[in-house]
Backbone as XML, in Angstrom:
<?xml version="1.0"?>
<chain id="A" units="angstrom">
  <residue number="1" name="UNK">
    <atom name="N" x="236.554" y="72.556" z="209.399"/>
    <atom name="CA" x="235.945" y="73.821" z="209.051"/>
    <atom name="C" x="236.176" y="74.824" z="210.181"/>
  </residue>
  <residue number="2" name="UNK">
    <atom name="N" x="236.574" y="76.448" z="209.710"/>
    <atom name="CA" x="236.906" y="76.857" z="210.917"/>
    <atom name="C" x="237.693" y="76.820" z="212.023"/>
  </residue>
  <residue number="3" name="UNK">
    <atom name="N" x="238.882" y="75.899" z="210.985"/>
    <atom name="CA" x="240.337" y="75.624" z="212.190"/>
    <atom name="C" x="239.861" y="75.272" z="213.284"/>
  </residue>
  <residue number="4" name="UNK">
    <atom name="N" x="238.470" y="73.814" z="213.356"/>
    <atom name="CA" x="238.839" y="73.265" z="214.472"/>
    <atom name="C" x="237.619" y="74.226" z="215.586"/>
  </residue>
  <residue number="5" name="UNK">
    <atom name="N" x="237.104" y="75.389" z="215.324"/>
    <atom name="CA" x="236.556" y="75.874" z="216.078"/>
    <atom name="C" x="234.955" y="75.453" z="215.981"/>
  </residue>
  <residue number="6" name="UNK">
    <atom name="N" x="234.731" y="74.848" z="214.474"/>
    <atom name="CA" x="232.996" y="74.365" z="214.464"/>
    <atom name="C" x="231.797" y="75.359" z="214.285"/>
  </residue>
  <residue number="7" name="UNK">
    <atom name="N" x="230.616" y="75.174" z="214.969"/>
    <atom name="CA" x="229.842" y="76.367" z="214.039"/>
    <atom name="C" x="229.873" y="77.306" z="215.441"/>
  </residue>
  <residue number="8" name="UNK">
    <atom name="N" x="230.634" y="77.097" z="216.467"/>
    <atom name="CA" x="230.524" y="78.633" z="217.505"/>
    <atom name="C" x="231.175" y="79.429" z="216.487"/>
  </residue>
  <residue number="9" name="UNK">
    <atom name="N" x="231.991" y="79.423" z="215.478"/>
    <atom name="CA" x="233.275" y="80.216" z="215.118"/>
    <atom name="C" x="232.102" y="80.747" z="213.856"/>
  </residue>
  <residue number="10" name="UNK">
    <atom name="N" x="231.380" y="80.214" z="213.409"/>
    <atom name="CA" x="230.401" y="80.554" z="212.206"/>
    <atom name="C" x="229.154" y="81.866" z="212.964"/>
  </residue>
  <residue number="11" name="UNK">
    <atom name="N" x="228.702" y="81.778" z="214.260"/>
    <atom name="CA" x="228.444" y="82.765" z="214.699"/>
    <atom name="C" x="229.331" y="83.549" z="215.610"/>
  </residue>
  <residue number="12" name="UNK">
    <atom name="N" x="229.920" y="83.707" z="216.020"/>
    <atom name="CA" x="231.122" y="84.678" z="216.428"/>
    <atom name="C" x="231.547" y="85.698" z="215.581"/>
  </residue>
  <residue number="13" name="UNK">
    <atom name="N" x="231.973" y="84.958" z="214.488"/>
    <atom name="CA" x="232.733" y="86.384" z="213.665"/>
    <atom name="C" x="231.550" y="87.583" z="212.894"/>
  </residue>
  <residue number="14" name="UNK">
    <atom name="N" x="230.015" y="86.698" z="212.115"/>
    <atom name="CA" x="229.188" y="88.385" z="211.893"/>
    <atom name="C" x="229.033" y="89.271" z="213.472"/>
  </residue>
  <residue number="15" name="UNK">
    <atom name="N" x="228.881" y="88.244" z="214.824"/>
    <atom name="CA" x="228.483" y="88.865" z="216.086"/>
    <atom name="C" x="229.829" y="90.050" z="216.138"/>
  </residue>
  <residue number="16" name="UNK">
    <atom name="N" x="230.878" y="89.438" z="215.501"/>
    <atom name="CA" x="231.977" y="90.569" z="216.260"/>
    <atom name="C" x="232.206" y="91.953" z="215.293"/>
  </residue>
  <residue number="17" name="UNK">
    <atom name="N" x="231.405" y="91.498" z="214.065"/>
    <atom name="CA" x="231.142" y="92.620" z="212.735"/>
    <atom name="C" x="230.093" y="93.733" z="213.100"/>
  </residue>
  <residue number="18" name="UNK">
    <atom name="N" x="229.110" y="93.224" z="213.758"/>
    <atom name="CA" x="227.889" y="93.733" z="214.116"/>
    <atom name="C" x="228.054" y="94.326" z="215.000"/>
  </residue>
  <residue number="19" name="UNK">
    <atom name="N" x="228.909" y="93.722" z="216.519"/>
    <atom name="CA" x="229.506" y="95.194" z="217.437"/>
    <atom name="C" x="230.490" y="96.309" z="217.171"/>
  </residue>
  <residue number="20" name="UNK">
    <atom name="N" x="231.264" y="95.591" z="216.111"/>
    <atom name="CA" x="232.063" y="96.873" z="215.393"/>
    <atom name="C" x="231.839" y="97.747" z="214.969"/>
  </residue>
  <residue number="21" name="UNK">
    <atom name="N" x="230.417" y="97.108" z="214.052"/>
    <atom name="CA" x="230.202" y="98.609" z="213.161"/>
    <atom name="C" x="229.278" y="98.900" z="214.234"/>
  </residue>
  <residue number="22" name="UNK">
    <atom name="N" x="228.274" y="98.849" z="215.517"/>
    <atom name="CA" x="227.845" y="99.799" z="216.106"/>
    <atom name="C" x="228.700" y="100.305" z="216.801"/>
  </residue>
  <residue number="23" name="UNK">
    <atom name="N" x="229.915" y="99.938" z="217.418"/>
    <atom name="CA" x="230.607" y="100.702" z="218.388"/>
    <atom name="C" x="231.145" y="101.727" z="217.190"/>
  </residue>
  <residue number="24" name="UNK">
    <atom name="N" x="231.516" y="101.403" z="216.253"/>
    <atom name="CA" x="232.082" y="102.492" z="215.372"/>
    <atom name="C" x="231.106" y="103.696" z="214.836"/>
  </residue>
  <residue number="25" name="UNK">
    <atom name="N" x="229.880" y="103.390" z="214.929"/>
    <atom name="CA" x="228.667" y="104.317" z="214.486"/>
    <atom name="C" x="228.568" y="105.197" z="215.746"/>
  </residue>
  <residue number="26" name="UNK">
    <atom name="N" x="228.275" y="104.074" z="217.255"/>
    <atom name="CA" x="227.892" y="105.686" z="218.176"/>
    <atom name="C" x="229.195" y="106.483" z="218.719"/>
  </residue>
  <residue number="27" name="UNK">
    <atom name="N" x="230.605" y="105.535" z="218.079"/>
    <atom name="CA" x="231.967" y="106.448" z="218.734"/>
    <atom name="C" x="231.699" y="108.394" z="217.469"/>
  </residue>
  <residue number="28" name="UNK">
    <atom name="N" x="231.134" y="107.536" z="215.928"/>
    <atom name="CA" x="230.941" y="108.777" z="215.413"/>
    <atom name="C" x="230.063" y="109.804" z="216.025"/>
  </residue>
  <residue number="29" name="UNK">
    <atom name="N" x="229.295" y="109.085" z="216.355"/>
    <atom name="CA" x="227.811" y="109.727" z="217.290"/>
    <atom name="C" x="228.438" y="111.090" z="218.379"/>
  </residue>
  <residue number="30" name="UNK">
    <atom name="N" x="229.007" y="110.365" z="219.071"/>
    <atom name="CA" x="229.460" y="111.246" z="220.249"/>
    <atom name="C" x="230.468" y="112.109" z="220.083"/>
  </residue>
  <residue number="31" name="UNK">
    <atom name="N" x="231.145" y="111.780" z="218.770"/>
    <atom name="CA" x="232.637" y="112.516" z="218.445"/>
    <atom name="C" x="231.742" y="113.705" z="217.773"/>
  </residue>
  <residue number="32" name="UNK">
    <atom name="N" x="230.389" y="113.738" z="217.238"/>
    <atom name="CA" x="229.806" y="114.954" z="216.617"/>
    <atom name="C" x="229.340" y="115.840" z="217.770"/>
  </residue>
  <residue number="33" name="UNK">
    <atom name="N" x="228.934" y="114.714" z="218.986"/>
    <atom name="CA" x="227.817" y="115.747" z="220.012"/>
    <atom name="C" x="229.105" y="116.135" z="220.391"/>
  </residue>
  <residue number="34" name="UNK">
    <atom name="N" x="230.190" y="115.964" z="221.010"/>
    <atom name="CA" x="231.532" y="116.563" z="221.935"/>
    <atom name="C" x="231.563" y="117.993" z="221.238"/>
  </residue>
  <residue number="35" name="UNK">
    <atom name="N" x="231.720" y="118.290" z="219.504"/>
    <atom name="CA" x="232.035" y="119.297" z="219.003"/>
    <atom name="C" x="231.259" y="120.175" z="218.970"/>
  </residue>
  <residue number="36" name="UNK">
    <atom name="N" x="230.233" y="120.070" z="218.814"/>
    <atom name="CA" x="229.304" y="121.010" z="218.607"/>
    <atom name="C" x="228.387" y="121.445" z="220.141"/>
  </residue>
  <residue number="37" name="UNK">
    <atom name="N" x="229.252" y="120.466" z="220.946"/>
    <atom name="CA" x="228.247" y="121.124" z="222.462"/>
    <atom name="C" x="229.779" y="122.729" z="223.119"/>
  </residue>
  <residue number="38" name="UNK">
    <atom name="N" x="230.889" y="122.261" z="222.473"/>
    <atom name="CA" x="231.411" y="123.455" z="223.044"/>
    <atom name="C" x="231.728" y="124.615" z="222.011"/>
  </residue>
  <residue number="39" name="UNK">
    <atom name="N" x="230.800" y="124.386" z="220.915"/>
    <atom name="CA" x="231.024" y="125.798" z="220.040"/>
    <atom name="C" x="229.399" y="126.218" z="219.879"/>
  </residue>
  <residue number="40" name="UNK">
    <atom name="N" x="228.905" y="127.637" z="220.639"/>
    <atom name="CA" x="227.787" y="127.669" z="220.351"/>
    <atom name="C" x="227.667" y="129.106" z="220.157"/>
  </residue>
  <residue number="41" name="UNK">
    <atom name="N" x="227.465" y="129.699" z="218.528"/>
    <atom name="CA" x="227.424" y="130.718" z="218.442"/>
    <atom name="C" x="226.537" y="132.017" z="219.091"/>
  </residue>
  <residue number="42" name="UNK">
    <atom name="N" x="225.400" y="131.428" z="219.071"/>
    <atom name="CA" x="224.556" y="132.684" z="220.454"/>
    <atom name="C" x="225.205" y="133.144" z="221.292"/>
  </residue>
  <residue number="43" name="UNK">
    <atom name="N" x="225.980" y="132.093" z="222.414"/>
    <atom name="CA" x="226.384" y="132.607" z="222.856"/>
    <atom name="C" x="227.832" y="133.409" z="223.230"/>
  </residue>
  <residue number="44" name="UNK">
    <atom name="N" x="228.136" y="133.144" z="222.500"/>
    <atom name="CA" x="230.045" y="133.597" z="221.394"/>
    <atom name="C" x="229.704" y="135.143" z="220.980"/>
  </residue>
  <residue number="45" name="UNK">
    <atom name="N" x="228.374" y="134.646" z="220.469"/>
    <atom name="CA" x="228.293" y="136.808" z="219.469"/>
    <atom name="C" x="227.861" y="137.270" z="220.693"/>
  </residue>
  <residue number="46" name="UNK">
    <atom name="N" x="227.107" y="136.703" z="221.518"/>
    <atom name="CA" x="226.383" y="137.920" z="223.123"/>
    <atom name="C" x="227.605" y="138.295" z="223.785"/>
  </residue>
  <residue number="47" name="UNK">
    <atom name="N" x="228.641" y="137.130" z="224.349"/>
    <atom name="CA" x="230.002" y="137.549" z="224.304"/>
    <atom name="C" x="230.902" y="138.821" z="224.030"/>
  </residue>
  <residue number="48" name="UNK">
    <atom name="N" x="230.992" y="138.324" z="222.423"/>
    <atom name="CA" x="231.923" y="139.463" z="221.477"/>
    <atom name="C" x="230.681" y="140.871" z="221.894"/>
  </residue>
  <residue number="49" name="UNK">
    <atom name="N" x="229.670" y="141.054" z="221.638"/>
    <atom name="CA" x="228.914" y="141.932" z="221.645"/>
    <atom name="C" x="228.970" y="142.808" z="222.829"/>
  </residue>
  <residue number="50" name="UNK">
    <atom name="N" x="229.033" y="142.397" z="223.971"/>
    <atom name="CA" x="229.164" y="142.912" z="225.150"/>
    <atom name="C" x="230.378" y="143.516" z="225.502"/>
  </residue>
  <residue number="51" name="UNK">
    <atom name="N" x="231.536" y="143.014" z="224.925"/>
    <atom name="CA" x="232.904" y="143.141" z="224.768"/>
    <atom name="C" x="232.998" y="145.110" z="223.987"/>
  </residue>
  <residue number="52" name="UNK">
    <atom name="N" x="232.207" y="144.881" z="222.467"/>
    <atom name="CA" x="232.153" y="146.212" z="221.905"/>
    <atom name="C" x="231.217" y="146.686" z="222.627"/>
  </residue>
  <residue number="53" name="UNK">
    <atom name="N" x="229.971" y="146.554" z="223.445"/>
    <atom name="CA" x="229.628" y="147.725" z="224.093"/>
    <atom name="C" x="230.156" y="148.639" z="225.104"/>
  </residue>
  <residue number="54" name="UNK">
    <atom name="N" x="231.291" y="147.671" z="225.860"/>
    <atom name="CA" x="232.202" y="147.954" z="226.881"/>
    <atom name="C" x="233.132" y="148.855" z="225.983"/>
  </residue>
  <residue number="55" name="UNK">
    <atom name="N" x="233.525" y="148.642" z="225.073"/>
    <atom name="CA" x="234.498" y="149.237" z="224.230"/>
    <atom name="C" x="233.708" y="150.569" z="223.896"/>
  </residue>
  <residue number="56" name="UNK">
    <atom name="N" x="233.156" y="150.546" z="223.618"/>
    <atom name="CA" x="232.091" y="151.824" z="223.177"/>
    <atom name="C" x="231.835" y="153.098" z="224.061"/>
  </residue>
  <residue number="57" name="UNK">
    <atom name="N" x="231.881" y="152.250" z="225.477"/>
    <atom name="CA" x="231.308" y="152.882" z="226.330"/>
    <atom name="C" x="232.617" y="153.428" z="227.344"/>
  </residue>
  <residue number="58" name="UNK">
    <atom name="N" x="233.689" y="153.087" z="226.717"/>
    <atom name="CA" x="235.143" y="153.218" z="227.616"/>
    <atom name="C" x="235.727" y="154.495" z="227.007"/>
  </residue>
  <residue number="59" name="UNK">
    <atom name="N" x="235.204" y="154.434" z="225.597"/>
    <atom name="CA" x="235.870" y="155.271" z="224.133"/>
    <atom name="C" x="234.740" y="156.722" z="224.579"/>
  </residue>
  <residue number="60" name="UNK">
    <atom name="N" x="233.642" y="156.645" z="225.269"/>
    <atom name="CA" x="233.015" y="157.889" z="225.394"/>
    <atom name="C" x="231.494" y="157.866" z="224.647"/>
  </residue>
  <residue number="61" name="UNK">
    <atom name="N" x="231.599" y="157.237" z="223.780"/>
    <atom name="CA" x="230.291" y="157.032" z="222.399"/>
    <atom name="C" x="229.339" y="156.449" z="223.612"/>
  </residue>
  <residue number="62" name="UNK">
    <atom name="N" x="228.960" y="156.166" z="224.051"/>
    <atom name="CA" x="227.206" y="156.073" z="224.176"/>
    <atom name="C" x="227.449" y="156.388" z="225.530"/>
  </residue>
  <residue number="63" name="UNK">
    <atom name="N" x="226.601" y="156.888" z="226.671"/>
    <atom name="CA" x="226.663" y="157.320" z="228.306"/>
    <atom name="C" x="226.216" y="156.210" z="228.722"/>
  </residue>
  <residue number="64" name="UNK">
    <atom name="N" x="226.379" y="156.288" z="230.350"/>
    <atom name="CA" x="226.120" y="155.509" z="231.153"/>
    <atom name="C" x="224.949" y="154.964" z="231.181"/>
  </residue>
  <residue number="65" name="UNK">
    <atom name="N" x="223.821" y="155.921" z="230.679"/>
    <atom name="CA" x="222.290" y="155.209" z="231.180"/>
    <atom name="C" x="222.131" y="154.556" z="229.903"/>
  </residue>
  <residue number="66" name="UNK">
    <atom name="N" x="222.844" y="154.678" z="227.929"/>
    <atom name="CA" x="223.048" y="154.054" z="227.370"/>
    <atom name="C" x="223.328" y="152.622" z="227.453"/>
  </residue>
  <residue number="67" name="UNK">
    <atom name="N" x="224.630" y="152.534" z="228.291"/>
    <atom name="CA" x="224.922" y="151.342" z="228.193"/>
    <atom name="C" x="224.534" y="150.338" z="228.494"/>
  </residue>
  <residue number="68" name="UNK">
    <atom name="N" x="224.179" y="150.613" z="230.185"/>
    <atom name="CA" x="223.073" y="149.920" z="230.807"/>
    <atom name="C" x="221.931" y="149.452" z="230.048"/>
  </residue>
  <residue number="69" name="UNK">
    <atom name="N" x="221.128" y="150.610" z="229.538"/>
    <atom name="CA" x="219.888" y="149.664" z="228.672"/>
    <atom name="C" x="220.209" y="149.175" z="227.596"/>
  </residue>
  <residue number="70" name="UNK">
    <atom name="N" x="221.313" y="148.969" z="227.008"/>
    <atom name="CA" x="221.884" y="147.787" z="225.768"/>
    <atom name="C" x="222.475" y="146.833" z="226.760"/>
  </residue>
  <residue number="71" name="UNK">
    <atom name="N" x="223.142" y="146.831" z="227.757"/>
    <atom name="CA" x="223.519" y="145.503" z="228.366"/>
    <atom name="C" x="222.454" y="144.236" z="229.044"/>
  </residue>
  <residue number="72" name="UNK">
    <atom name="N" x="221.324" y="145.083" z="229.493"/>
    <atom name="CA" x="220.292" y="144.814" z="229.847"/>
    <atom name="C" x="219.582" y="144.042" z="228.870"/>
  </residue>
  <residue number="73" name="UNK">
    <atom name="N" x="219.736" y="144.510" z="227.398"/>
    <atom name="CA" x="218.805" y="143.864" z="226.402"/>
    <atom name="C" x="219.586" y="142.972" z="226.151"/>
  </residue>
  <residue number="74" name="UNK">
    <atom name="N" x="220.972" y="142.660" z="225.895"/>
    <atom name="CA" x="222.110" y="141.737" z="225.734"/>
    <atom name="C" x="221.456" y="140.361" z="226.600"/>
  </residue>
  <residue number="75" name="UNK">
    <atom name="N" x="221.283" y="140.923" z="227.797"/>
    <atom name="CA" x="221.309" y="139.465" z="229.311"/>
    <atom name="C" x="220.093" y="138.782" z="228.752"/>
  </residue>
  <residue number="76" name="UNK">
    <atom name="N" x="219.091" y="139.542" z="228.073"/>
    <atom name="CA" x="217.946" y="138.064" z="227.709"/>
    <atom name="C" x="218.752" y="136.960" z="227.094"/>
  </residue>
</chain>
Protein backbone atom coordinates (compact mmCIF):
# COMPACT_ATOMS: atom_id res chain seq x y z
CA UNK A 1 0.00 0.00 0.00
CA UNK A 2 1.48 3.26 -0.90
CA UNK A 3 4.49 1.92 -2.91
CA UNK A 4 6.14 0.66 0.04
CA UNK A 5 5.87 3.97 1.92
CA UNK A 6 3.03 2.65 4.70
CA UNK A 7 0.73 4.92 6.62
CA UNK A 8 3.58 7.99 6.88
CA UNK A 9 2.61 8.29 3.04
CA UNK A 10 -1.34 8.19 4.13
CA UNK A 11 -0.61 11.35 6.24
CA UNK A 12 1.82 13.23 4.15
CA UNK A 13 -0.05 13.72 1.08
CA UNK A 14 -3.69 15.64 2.75
CA UNK A 15 -0.57 17.49 5.03
CA UNK A 16 0.98 18.56 1.63
CA UNK A 17 -2.81 19.55 0.21
CA UNK A 18 -3.46 21.55 3.26
CA UNK A 19 -0.11 23.67 2.90
CA UNK A 20 -0.90 24.20 -0.66
CA UNK A 21 -4.04 25.45 -0.54
CA UNK A 22 -2.94 27.85 2.40
CA UNK A 23 0.20 28.94 0.76
CA UNK A 24 -1.97 29.46 -2.32
CA UNK A 25 -4.76 31.46 -0.32
CA UNK A 26 -2.27 34.00 1.54
CA UNK A 27 0.08 34.21 -1.92
CA UNK A 28 -3.69 35.55 -3.16
CA UNK A 29 -3.82 37.53 0.04
CA UNK A 30 -0.79 39.59 -0.52
CA UNK A 31 -0.98 39.70 -4.38
CA UNK A 32 -4.40 41.90 -3.47
CA UNK A 33 -2.65 44.01 -0.54
CA UNK A 34 0.66 44.75 -3.11
CA UNK A 35 -2.09 46.33 -5.61
CA UNK A 36 -4.10 48.27 -3.95
CA UNK A 37 -1.38 49.73 -1.41
CA UNK A 38 0.24 51.57 -4.53
CA UNK A 39 -2.94 52.91 -6.19
CA UNK A 40 -4.63 55.30 -3.84
CA UNK A 41 -7.01 57.63 -5.24
CA UNK A 42 -7.09 60.56 -2.50
CA UNK A 43 -4.13 60.92 -2.99
CA UNK A 44 -3.75 60.80 -7.04
CA UNK A 45 -6.86 63.51 -7.31
CA UNK A 46 -4.91 65.99 -4.43
CA UNK A 47 -2.05 65.40 -6.89
CA UNK A 48 -3.86 66.02 -10.31
CA UNK A 49 -5.67 68.88 -8.39
CA UNK A 50 -2.76 70.83 -7.37
CA UNK A 51 -1.28 70.31 -10.80
CA UNK A 52 -4.66 72.44 -12.29
CA UNK A 53 -4.34 74.94 -9.63
CA UNK A 54 -0.74 75.58 -10.69
CA UNK A 55 -2.10 75.60 -14.17
CA UNK A 56 -4.67 78.10 -13.32
CA UNK A 57 -2.58 80.18 -11.60
CA UNK A 58 0.34 80.26 -14.41
CA UNK A 59 -2.64 81.00 -17.14
CA UNK A 60 -3.48 84.31 -14.92
CA UNK A 61 -7.20 83.04 -13.64
CA UNK A 62 -7.04 83.20 -9.96
CA UNK A 63 -4.04 85.72 -8.07
CA UNK A 64 -1.56 84.98 -5.85
CA UNK A 65 -3.37 85.34 -2.48
CA UNK A 66 -6.01 82.97 -4.44
CA UNK A 67 -3.87 80.36 -4.90
CA UNK A 68 -2.30 80.14 -1.77
CA UNK A 69 -5.64 79.77 0.10
CA UNK A 70 -6.76 76.79 -2.32
CA UNK A 71 -3.32 75.17 -1.92
CA UNK A 72 -3.53 75.51 1.67
CA UNK A 73 -7.01 73.82 1.73
CA UNK A 74 -5.53 71.07 -0.76
CA UNK A 75 -2.47 70.17 2.13
CA UNK A 76 -5.23 68.92 4.71
Amino acid sequence: MWFGWGWGMMFFIPLCFIFGAIAIYYFLIASRRSCHSHYSPRFQSRGRASEILAERYARGEISRDEFQQIRKELER
